[in-house]
C-alpha positions as CSV (number, residue, x, y, z in Angstrom):
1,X,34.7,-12.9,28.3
2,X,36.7,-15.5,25.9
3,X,34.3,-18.3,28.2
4,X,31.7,-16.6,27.9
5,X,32.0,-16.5,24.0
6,X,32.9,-19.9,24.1
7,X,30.3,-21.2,26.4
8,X,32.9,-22.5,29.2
9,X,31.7,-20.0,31.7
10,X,30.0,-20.4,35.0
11,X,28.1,-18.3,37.5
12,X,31.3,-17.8,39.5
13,X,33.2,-16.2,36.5
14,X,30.0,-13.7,35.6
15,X,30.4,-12.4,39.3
16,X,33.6,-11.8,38.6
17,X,33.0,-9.9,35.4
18,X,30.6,-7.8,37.2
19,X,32.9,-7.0,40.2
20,X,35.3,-6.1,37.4
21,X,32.7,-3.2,36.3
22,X,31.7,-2.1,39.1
23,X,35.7,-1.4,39.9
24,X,35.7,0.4,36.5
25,X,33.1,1.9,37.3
26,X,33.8,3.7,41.1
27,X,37.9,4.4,39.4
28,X,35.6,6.8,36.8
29,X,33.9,8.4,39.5
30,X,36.6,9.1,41.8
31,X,38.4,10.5,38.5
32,X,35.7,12.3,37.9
33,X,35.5,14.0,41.1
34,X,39.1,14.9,41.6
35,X,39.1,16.7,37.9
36,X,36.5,18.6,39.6
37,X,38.8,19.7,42.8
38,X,42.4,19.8,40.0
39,X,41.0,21.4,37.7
40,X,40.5,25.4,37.7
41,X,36.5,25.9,37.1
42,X,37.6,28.4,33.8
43,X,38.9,24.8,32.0
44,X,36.1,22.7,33.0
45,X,33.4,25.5,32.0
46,X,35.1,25.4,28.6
47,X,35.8,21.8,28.1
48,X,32.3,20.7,29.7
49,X,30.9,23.6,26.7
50,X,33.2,21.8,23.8
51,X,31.7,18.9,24.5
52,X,27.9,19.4,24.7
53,X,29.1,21.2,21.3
54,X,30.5,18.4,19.3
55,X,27.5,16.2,20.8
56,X,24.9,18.7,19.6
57,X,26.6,18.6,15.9
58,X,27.0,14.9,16.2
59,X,23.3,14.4,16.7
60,X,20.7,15.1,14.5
61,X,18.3,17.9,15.0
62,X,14.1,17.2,15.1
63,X,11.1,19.1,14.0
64,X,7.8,18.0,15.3
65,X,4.2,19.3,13.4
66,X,1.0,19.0,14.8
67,X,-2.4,18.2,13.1
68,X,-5.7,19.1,14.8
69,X,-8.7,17.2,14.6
70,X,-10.7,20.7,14.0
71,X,-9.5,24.4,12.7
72,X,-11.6,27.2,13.7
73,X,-14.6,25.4,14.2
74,X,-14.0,23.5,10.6
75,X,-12.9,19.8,10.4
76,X,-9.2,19.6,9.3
77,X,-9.3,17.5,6.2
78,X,-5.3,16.8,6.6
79,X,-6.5,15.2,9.9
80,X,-8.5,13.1,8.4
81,X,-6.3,12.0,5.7
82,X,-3.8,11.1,7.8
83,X,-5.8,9.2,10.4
84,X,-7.1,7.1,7.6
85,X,-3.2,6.7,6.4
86,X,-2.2,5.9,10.0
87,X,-5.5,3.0,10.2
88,X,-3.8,0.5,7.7
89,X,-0.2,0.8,9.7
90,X,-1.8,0.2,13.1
91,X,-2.7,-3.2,12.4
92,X,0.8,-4.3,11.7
93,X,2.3,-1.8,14.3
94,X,3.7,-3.8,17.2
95,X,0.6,-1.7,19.7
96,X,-1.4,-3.4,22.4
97,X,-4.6,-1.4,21.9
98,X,-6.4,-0.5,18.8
99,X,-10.0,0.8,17.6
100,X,-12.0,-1.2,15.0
101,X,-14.6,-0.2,13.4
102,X,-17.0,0.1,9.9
103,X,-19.0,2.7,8.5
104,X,-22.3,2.5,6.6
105,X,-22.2,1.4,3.0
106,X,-18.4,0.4,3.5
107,X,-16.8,-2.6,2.5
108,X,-14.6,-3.9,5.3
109,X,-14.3,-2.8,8.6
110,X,-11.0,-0.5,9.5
111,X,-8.5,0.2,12.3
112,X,-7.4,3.4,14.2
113,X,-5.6,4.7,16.6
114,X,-5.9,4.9,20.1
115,X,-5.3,8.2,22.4
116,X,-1.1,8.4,23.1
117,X,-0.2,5.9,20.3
118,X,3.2,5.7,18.6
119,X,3.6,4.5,15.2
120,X,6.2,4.7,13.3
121,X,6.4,5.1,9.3
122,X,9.5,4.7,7.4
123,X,9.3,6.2,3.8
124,X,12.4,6.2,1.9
125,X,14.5,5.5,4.9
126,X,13.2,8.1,6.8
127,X,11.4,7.6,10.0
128,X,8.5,9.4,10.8
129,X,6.9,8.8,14.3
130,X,3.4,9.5,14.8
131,X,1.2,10.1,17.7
132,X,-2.3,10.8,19.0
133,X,-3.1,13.4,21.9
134,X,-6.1,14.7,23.2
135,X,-6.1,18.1,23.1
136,X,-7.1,18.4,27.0
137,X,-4.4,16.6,27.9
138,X,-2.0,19.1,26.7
139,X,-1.2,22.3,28.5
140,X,-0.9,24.1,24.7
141,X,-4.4,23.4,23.9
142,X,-6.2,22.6,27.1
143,X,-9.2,24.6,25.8
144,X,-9.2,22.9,22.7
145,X,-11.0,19.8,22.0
146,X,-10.5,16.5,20.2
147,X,-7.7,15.2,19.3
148,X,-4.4,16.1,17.1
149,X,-1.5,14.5,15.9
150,X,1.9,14.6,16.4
151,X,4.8,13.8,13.5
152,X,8.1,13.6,14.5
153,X,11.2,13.6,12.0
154,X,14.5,15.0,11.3
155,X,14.5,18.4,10.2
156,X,16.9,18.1,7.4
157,X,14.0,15.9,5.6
158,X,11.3,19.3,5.8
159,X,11.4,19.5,1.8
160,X,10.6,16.1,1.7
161,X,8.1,15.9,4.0
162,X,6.4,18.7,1.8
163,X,6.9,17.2,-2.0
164,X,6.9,13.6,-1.4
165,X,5.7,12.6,1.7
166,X,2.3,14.5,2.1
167,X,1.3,13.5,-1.7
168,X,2.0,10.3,-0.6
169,X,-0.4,10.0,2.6
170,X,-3.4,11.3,0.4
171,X,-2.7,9.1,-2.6
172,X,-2.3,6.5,0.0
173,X,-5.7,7.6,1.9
174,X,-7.5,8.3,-1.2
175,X,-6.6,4.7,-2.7
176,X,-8.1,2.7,0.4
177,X,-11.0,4.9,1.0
178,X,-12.1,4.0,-3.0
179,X,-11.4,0.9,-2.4
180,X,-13.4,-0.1,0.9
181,X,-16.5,2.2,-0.4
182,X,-18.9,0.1,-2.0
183,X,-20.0,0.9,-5.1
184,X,-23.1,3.4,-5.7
185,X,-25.9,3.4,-8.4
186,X,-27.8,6.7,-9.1
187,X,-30.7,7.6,-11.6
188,X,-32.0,10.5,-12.3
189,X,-35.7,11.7,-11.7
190,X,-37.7,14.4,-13.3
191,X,-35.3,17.6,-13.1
192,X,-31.6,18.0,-13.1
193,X,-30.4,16.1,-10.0
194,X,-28.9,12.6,-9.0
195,X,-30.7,10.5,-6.4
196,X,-29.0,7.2,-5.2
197,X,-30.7,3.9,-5.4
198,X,-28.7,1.6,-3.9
199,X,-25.4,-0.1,-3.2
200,X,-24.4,-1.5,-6.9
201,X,-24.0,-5.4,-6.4
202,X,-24.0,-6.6,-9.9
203,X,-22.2,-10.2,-9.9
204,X,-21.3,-9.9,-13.3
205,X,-17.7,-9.6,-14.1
206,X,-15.2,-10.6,-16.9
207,X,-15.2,-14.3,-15.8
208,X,-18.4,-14.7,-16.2
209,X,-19.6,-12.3,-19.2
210,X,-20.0,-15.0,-22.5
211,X,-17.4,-12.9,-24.8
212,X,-14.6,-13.9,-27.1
213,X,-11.3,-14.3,-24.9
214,X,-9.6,-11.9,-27.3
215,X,-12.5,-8.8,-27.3
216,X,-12.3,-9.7,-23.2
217,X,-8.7,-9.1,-22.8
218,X,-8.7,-6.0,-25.4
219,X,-11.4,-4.5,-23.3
220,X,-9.3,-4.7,-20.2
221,X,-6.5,-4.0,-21.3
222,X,-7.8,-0.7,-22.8
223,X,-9.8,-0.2,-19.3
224,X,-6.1,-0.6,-17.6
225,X,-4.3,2.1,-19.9
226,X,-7.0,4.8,-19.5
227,X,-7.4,4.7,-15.7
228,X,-3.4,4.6,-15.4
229,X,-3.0,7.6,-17.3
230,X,-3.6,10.7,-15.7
231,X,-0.2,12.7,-16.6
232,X,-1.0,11.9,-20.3
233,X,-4.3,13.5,-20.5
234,X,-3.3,16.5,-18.5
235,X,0.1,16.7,-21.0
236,X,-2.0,16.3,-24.7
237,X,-4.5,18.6,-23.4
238,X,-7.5,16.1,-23.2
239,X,-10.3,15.6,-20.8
240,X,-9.9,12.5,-18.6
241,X,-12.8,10.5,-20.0
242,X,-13.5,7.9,-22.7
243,X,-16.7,7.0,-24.5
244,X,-17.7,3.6,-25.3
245,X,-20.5,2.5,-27.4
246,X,-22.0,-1.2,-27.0
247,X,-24.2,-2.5,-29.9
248,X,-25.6,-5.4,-31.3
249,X,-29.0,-8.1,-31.0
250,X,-31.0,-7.7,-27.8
251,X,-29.6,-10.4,-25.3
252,X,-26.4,-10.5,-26.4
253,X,-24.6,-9.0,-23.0
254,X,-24.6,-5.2,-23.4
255,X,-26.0,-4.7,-19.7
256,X,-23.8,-7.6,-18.2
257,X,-20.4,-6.0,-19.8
258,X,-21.0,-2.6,-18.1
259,X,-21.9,-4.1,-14.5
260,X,-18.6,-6.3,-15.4
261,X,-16.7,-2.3,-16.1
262,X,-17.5,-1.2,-13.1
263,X,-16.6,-4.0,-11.0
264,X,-13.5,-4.3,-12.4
265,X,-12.1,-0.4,-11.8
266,X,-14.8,-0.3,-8.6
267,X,-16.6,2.9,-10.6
268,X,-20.2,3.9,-9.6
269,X,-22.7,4.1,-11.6
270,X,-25.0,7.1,-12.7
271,X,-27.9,5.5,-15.1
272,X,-29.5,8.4,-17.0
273,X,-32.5,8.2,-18.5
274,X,-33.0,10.7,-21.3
275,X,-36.4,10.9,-21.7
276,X,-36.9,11.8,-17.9
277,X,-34.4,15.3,-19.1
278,X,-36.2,17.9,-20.9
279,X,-34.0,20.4,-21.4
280,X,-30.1,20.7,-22.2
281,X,-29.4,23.2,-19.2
282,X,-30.9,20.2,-17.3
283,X,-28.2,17.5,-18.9
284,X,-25.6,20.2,-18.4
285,X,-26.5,20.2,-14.6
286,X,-26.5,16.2,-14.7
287,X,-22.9,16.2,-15.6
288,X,-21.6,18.6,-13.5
289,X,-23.3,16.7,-10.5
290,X,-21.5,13.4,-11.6
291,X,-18.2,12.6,-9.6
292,X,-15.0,11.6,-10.3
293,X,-14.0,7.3,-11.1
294,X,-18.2,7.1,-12.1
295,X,-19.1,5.2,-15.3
296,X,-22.2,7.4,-16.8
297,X,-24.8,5.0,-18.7
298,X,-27.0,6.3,-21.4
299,X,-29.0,2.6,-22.4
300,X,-30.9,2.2,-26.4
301,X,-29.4,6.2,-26.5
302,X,-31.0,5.7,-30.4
303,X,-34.7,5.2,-28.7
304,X,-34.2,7.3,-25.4
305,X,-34.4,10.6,-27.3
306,X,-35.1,11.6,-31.2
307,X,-31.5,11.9,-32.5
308,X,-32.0,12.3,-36.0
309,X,-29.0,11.6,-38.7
310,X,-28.3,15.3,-40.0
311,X,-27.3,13.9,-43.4
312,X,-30.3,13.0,-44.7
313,X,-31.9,15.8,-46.1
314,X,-35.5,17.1,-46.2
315,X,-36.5,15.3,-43.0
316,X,-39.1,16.9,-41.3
317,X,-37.8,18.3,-37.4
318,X,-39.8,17.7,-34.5
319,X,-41.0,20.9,-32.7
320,X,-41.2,20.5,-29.3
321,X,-41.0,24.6,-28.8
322,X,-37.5,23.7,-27.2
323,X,-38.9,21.5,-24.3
324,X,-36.3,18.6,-25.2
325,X,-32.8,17.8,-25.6
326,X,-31.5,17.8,-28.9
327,X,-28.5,16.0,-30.7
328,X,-26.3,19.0,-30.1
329,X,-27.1,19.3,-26.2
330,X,-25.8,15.3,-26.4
331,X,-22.7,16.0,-28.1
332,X,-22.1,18.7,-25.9
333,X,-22.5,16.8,-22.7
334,X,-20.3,14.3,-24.5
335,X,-17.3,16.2,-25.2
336,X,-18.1,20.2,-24.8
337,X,-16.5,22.6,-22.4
338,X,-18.8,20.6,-19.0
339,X,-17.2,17.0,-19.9
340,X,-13.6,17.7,-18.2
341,X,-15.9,19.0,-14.8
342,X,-14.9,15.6,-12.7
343,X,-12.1,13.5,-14.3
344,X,-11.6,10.0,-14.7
345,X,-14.7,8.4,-16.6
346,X,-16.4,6.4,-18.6
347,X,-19.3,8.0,-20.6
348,X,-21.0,4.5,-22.4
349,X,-23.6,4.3,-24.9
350,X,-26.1,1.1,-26.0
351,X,-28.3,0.9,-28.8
352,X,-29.4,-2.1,-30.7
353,X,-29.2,-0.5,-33.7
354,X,-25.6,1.4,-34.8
355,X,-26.7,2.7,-38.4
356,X,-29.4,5.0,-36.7
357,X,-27.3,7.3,-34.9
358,X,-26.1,10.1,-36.0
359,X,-22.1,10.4,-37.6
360,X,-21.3,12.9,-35.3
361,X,-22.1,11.1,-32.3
362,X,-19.9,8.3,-33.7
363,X,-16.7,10.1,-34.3
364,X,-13.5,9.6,-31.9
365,X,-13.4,12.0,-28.8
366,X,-17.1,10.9,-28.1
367,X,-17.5,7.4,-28.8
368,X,-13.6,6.6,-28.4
369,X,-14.0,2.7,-28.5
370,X,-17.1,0.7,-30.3
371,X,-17.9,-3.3,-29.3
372,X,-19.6,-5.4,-31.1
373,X,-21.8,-8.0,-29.0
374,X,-23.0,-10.5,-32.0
375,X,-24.5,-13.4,-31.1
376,X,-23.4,-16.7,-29.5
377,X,-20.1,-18.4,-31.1
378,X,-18.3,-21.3,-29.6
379,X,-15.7,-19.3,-27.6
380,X,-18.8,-17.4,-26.0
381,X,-20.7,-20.7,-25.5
382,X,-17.7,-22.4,-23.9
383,X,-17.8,-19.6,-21.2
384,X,-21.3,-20.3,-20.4
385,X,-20.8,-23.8,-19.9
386,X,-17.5,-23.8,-17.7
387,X,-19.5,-21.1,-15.7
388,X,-22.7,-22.9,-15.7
389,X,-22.1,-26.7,-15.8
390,X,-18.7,-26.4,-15.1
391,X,-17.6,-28.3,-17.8
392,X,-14.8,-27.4,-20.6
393,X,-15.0,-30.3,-22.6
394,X,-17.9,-32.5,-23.7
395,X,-18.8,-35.1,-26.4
396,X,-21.6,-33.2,-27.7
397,X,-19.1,-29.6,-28.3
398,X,-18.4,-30.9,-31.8
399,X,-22.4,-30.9,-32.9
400,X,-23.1,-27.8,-30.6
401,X,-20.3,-26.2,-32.9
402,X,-21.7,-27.5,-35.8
403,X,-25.3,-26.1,-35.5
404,X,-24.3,-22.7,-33.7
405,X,-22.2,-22.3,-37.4
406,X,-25.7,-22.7,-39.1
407,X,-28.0,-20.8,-36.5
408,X,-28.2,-16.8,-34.7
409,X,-29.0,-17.5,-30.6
410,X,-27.8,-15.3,-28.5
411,X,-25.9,-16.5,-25.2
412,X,-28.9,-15.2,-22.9
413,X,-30.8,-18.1,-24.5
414,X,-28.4,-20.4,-24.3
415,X,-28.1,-19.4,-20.3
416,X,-31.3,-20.2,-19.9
417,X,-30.9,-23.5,-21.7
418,X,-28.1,-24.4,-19.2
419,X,-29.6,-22.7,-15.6
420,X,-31.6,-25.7,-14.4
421,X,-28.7,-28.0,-15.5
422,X,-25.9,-27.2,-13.2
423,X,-25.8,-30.3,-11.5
424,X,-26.7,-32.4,-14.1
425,X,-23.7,-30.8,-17.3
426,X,-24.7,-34.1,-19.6
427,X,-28.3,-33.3,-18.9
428,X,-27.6,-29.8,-19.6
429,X,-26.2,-30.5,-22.6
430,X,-28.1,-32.6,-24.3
431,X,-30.8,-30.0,-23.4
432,X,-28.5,-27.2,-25.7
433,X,-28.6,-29.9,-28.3
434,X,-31.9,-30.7,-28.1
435,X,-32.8,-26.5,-28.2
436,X,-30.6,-25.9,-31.4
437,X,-32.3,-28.4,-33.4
438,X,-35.5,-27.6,-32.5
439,X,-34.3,-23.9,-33.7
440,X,-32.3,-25.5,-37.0
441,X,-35.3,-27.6,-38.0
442,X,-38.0,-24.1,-37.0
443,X,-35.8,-22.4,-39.7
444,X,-35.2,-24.6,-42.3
445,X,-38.7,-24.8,-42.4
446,X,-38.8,-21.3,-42.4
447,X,-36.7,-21.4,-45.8
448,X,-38.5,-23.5,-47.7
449,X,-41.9,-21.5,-46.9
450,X,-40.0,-18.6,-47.8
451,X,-38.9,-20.9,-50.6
452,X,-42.4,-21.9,-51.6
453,X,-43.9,-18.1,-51.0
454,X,-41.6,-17.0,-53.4
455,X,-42.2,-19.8,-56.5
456,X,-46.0,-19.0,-55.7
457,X,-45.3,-15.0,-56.3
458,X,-42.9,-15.8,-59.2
459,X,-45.8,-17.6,-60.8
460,X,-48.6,-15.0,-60.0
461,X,-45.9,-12.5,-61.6
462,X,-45.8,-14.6,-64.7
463,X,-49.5,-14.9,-65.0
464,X,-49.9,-11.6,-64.7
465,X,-47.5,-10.5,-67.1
466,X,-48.9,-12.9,-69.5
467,X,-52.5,-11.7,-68.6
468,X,-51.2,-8.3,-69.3
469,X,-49.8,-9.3,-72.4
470,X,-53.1,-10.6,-73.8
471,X,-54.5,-7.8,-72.7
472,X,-52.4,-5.3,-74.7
473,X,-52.6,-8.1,-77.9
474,X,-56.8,-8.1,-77.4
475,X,-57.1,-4.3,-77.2
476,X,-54.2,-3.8,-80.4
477,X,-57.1,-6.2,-82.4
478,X,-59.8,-4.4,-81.0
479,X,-58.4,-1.0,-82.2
480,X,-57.5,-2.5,-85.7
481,X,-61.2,-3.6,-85.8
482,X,-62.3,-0.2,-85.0
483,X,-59.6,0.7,-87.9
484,X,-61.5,-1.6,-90.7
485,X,-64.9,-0.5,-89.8
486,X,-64.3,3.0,-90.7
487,X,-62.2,1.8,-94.4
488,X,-65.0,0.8,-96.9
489,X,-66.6,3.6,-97.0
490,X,-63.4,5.7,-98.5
491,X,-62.6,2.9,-100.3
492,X,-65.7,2.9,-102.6
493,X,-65.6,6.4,-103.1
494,X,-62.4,5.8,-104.0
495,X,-63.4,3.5,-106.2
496,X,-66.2,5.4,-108.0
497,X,-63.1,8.2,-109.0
498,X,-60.9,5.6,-109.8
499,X,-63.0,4.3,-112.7
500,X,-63.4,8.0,-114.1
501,X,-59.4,8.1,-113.6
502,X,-57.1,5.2,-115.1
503,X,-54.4,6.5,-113.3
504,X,-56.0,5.7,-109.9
505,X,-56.8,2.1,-111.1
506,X,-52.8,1.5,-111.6
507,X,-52.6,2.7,-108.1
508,X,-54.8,1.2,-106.7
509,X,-53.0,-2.0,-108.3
510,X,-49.7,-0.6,-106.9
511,X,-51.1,-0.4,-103.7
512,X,-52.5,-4.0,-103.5
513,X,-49.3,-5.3,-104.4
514,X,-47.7,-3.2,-101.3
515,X,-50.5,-4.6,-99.7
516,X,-49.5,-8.1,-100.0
517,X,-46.0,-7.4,-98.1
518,X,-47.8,-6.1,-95.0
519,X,-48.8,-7.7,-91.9
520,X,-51.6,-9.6,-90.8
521,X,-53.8,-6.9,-89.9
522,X,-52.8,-4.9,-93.3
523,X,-53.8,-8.0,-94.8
524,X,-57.4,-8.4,-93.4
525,X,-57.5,-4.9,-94.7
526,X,-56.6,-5.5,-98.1
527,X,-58.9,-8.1,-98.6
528,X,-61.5,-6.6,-97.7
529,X,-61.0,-3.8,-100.2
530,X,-60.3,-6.5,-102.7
531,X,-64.3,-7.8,-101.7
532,X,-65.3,-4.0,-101.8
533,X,-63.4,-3.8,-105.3
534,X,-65.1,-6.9,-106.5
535,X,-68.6,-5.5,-105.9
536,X,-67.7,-2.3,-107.4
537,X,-66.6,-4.0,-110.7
538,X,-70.0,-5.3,-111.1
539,X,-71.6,-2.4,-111.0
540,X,-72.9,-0.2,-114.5
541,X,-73.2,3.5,-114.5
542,X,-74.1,5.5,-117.4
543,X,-72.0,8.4,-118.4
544,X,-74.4,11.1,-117.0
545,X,-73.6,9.3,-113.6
546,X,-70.2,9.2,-113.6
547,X,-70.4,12.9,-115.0
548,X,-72.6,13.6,-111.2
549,X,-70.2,11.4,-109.3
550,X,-67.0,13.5,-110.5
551,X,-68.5,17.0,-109.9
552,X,-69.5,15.2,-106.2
553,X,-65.9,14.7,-105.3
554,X,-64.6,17.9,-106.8
């Protein structure tokens, strides 16, 4: 054996190795044979029993479950859990013979076993050797039919199998069937039921939404935490669901960012339009019907339905004799007793303007997360143009800065600036350029008519006020007028009495000295008077007269 090891052997000294064995070998047998005939038969019984004994003990014991394809005229859903375990080992299984194949509206085709199989799965040391029968092939259930399988494993490991390994297979099985399903879109027609449109195929995804590196990477991050968090939902006592409300200018990526959602955490997609429900119990039945890992979109919620803000006071209700949802049927489909029905989901919300909805619907534990889409900013146009042009520097970044710091575009516009352009980036642009100052100059111009609309108002505002003015001074004159008119005839009666009295003359000389203090208008009247005096002076009545005129004014 020493050559042999050492590799200074030849054919003549392996021949005489084996004859060597085979000697060993016929000295056992003839030992073997004559403890048979020595022996008494009590001794050997009892020493042939020790040792099957102390073999038994010394190897380990099996226990071996089967699975059938169908139970009592049911299908077996174990079975097919574990068949669709077993179909991503097979592959890398050492067999000669597999199954491929790929159902409707899956992803990628799969693998499976083949009738009489073995593969063998190791999970946490522990082997586990599976196989497929046919049913008819076996004496045990020769008038069964399909298939079953057949697990193999030490029996100490039953408790495992039961707490650990099962949960495994159908986490396992659950993960690749969600992940080779495509994704679905559903709408919802007149009534209270789901109908599905088609396979969702949106291309949109974080890469290519125009967003702010920072809001992108908060978004998925947030995304990441809720879908990994099952045990801390089900520990606080919280429904497995988060709301997120998107809002901002038309064109600004609301409908991009939610195809991007869902192909990131492979959700479907159940787009509801409100105004096709028209009553709660229907929206109650909308959300039952909704499965688990689904993203449920409710688009412009503030024009879909009449949600009215319940802070404002006197506003008139609409009466629709209860023939339409209302905010409180929303709220309760948001986060009332129905929400918890299927975990795992997103419940997003659009509207292009935020101040219209109501507080309520605002609050945390319905709308858990708001984003603002605003328009474009250099970070956002930078995505467009390494995803369009391919570019991620250019001499022209500096100006495009410049001018989207002065100007509102939102990126959909600038897409469309760079679409035709993608083989051409300087082309493309200089076509941006060429777009914003068309927009800068449109609105500059826009300021100074604004500018010159506004001088031209200010100035019809001070002509009329000064109109207005004259006005009031014109009709004050006309009304002191009317005033004087009416004066000289109690001034000469005045007058007449005055003469009879000399204490009215002094007066009357007190009072045009007063007179002479007063205003303009006082002092049109005073002259006057002073005329009216005048012409009164030069008049002569006898004393019978004045004796007539003085019973007159008594």
């Amino acid at each position: 054996m020493d050559a042999i090891v050492n590799g200074d052997w030849s054919w003549k000294d392996a021949l005489t190795d084996w004859k060597s064995m085979a000697s060993m070998y016929a000295s056992l047998t003839l030992l073997r044979g004559a403890a048979r005939e020595l022996v008494p038969p009590e001794v050997y019984e009892i020493a042939k029993t020790s040792y099957s004994y102390f073999f038994t003990k010394i190897q380990p014991k099996f226990l071996t479950i089967h699975i059938q394809q169908n139970e009592k005229g049911y299908d077996n859903a174990i079975f097919k859990v574990v068949e669709c375990y077993l179909g991503t080992k097979c592959y890398a299984s050492s067999s000669e013979l597999l199954r491929l194949s790929k159902i409707k509206n899956a992803k990628n085709h799969t693998y499976a076993m083949v009738p009489k199989q073995v593969i063998e799965d190791i999970f946490h040391g522990i082997t586990f050797r599976w196989t497929l029968l046919e049913n008819e092939d076996t004496q045990q259930y020769k008038t069964a039919t399909g298939y079953y399988l057949e697990v193999t494993f030490e029996s100490k490991y039953k408790e495992v199998v039961n707490s650990t390994y099962l949960p495994h297979i159908t986490r396992e099985a659950e993960l690749f069937k969600f992940h080779n399903k495509g994704k679905k879109l559903y709408t919802n027609k007149y009534g209270d039921s789901w109908s599905q449109v088609c396979l969702f195929s949106h291309p949109s995804t974080f890469d290519t939404i125009a967003i702010a590196p920072c809001l992108k990477k908060e978004i998925q991050d947030d995304l990441n935490k809720f879908v990994s968090r099952s045990e801390f939902y089900n520990r606080v006592g919280k429904a497995w669901k988060r709301g997120y409300l998107l809002y901002g200018p038309p064109g600004t990526g609301k409908t991009s960012l939610i195809a991007a959602i869902a192909n990131y955490l492979e959700f479907d997609i159940y787009d509801m339009e409100l105004t096709s429900v028209s009553r709660n119990e229907d929206l109650r039945e909308l959300l039952i019907n909704t499965s688990s890992k689904s993203i449920i979109v409710v688009e412009d919620i503030d024009c879909s339905i009449h949600i009215e803000n319940r802070k404002k006071k006197n506003r008139r209700r609409r009466n629709n004799d209860g023939n339409s949802v209302s905010l409180s049927g929303v709220l309760n489909f948001v986060d009332g007793l129905w929400s918890p029905c299927a975990g795992e989901r997103l419940i997003i919300f659009t509207t292009n303007h935020k101040e219209r909805l109501d507080p309520a619907l605002l609050r945390s534990g319905r709308m858990d997360k708001h984003i603002l889409l605003s328009y474009c900013n250099m970070e956002s146009f930078k995505v467009l143009a390494k995803n369009y042009l391919k570019i991620e520097e250019h001499e022209l970044m500096k100006e495009v800065e410049e001018m989207l710091s002065l100007l509102e575009i939102t990126p959909a516009d600038i897409a469309e600036c760079l679409m035709s352009y993608d083989e051409d980036p300087d082309m493309g642009m200089r076509n941006v350029v060429q777009e914003l100052k068309k927009r800068l100059h449109s609105k500059m111009n826009d300021n100074k008519e604004k500018e010159k609309k506004k001088s031209r108002s200010d100035i019809k505002d001070k002509q009329k006020a000064k109109k207005k003015k004259e006005q009031r001074k014109k009709k004050r004159e006309e009304l002191e007028d009317s005033d004087e008119s009416d004066e000289p005839e109690s001034s000469d009666e005045s007058d007449y009495s005055d003469e009879s009295d000399p204490s009215n003359s002094s007066d009357d000389s007190d009072n045009s000295d007063k007179s002479t203090d007063s205003d303009d208008s006082d002092g049109y009247e005073t002259a006057e008077l002073a005329e009216s005096d005048d012409e009164s002076d030069e008049l002569q009545f006898s004393d019978e007269t004045m004796m007539a005129i003085n019973m007159l004014m008594i």
